[in-house]
C-alpha positions in Angstrom: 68.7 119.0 106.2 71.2 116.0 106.2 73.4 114.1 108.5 75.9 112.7 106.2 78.0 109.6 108.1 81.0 107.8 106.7 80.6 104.3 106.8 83.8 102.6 107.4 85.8 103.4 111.1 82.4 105.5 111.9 79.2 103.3 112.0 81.8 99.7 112.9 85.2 98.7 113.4 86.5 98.2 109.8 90.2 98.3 110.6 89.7 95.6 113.3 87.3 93.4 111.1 89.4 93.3 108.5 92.6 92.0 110.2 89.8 89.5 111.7 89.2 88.5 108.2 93.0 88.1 106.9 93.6 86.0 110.1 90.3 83.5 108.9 92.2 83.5 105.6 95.5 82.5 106.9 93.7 79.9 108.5 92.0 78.8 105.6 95.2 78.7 103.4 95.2 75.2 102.3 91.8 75.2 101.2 92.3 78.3 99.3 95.3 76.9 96.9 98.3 77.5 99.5 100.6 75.4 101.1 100.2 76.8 104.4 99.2 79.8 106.0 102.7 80.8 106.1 102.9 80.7 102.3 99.6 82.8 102.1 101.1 85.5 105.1 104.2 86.0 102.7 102.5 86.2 99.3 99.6 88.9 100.4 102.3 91.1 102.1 104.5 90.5 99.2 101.9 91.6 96.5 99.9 94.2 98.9 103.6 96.0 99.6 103.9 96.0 95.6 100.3 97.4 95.0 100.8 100.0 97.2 104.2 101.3 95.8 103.1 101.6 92.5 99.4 102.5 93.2 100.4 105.3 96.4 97.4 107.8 96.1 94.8 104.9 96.0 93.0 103.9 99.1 94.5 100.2 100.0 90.6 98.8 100.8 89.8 99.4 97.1 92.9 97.3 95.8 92.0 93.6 97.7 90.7 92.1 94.4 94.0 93.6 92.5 96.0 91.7 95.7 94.4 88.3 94.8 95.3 89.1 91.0 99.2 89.2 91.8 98.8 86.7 94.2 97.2 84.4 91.3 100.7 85.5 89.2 103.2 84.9 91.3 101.9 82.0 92.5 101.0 79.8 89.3 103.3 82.4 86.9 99.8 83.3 85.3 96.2 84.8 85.8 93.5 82.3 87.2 90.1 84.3 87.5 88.6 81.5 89.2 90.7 81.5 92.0 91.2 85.7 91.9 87.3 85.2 92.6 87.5 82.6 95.1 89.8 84.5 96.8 87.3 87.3 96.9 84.1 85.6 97.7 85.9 84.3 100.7 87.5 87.8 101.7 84.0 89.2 101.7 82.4 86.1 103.5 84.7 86.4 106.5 84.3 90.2 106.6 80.7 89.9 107.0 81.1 87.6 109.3 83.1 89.8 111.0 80.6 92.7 111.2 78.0 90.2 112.5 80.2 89.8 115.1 81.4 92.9 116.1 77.1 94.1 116.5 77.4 90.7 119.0 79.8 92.3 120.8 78.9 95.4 120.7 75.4 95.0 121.0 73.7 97.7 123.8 76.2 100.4 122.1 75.6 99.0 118.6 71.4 99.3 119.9 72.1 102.6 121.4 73.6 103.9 117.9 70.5 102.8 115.9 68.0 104.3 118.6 69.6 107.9 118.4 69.5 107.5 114.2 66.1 106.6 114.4 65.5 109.5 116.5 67.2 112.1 113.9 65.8 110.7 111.1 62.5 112.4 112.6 63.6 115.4 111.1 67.0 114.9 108.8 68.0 112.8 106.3 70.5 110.1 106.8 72.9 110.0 104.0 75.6 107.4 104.3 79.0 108.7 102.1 82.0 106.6 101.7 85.0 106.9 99.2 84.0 103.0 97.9 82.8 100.7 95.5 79.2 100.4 95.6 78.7 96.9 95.4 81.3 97.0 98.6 79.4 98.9 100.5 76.2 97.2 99.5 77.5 94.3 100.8 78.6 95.6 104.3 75.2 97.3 104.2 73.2 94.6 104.0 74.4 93.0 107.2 74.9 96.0 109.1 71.4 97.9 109.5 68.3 96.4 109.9 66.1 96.3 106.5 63.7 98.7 108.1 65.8 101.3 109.1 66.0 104.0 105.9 69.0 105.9 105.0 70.3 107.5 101.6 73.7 106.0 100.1 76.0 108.4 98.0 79.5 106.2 97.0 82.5 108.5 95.1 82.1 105.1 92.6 78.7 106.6 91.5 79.9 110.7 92.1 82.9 110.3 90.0 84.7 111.8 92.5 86.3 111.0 96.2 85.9 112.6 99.9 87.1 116.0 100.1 85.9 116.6 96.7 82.7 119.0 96.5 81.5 116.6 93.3 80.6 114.5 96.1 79.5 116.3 98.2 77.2 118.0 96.1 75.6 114.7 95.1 75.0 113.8 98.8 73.5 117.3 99.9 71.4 117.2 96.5 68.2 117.9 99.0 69.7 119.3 101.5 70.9 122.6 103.3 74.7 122.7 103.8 74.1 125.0 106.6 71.3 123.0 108.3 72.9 119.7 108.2 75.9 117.7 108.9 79.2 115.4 108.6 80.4 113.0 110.9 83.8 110.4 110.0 86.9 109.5 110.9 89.2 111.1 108.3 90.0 114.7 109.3 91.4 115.5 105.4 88.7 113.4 103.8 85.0 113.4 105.7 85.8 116.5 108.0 87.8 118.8 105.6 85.2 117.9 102.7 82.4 119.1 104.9 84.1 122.2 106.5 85.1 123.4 102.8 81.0 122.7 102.1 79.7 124.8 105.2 78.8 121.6 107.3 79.1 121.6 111.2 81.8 118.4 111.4 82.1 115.5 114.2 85.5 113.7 113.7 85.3 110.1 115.3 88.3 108.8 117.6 86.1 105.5 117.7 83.0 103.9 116.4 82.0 102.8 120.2 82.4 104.2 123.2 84.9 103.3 126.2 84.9 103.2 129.6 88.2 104.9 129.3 86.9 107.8 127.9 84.6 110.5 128.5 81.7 111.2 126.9 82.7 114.8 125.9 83.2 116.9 122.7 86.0 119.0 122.4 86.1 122.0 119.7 89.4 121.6 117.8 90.6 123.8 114.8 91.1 122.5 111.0 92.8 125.3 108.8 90.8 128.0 110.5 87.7 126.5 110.8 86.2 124.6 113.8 84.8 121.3 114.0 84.0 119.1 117.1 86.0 116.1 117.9 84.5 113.3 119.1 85.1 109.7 121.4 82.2 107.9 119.6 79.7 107.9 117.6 76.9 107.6 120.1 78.2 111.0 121.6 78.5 113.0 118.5 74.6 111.6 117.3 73.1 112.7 120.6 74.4 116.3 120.5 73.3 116.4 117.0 69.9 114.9 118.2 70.2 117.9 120.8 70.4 120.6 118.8 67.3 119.8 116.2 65.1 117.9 119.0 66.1 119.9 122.3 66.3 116.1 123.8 69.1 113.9 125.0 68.9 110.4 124.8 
């Protein structure tokens, strides 16, 4: 039995941390090699606009160091690794940071999250599965949970394959009962598809954290003929989980 959890828009706020980070960037322009943060604005639209049209079926998130490549040749005509790296080590710095900040922020919800995985992992396995680079997510990992809490990571880097793909899939549920365990993320095609096609009961996300705006309810929606539950958070769609294997609510 497995809980299998996207990382990225599921556990935190990736979209919003990572506009926090571009905005540190801008900031930092002059420091970085640019002549102001207007310059740095243009050229990282410029070349991320370019990488997309010519890369369309790739996930943009995987393409930031191939950004700071172009951005190294249209800038000085030529290829500068040192300041492609640069460029990188700072991306990630800031979006660490950024996660840091958002668990301030979000603390009690953030708290609330961790209590309820604690609580499953009682009696599944927590397998986090991400279409991503491993040393990516190893990073974001490593400010994100606490070093005590356990869980298993299963990247399509190391499956040779991405989300909905059963390759893996199969690598993630290697221990695990398809029919005893579950999916939760934020990507209907990707995370809830995949699992559906796999036999998993899915929770599609609408937010990482709960609002006050919002209701606290699941609603049963329909994906190609099969039935998944759609959720407002993450807290919501852990405790009915937590429900059905403990017969609790936290």
């Amino acid at each position: 039995m497995a809980v299998l959890l996207d990382l990225d828009n599921t556990v935190f706020d990736s979209v919003g941390i990572y506009e926090f980070t571009i905005r540190e960037m801008e900031k930092k322009a002059k420091t970085l090699g640019f002549s102001s943060s207007k310059e740095f604005k243009k050229t990282y639209d410029t070349v991320r606009a370019e990488v997309k049209k010519e890369l369309p079926n790739n996930p943009v998130n995987r393409l930031r160091i191939l950004y700071f490549k172009k951005m190294s040749e249209l800038l000085f005509g030529r290829l500068d690794p040192s300041f492609v790296l640069k460029l990188d080590s700072v991306y990630f710095g800031f979006f660490l940071q950024g996660i840091k900040d958002w668990k301030k922020k979000n603390f009690k919800e953030f708290k609330r999250i961790l209590s309820l995985l604690r609580a499953l992992q009682e009696v599944q396995d927590i397998v986090i599965i991400t279409n991503e680079t491993l040393r990516t997510q190893l990073l974001k990992l490593s400010v994100l949970f606490p070093k005590d809490f356990k869980y298993k990571l299963v990247t399509s880097e190391e499956s040779g394959a991405e989300k909905p793909s059963a390759l893996i899939f199969n690598k993630a549920l290697l221990t695990a009962d398809p029919k005893k365990s579950y999916i939760i993320g934020d990507s209907l095609q990707d995370d809830i598809g995949g699992g559906l096609a796999f036999g998993l009961e899915a929770f599609y996300l609408k937010s990482p954290i709960s609002s006050s705006k919002t209701k606290s309810v699941l609603e049963k929606k329909s994906l190609e003929g099969k039935e998944y539950w759609e959720s407002p958070d993450l807290s919501s769609a852990l405790n009915y989980i937590l429900s059905l294997e403990k017969g609790i609510v936290l």
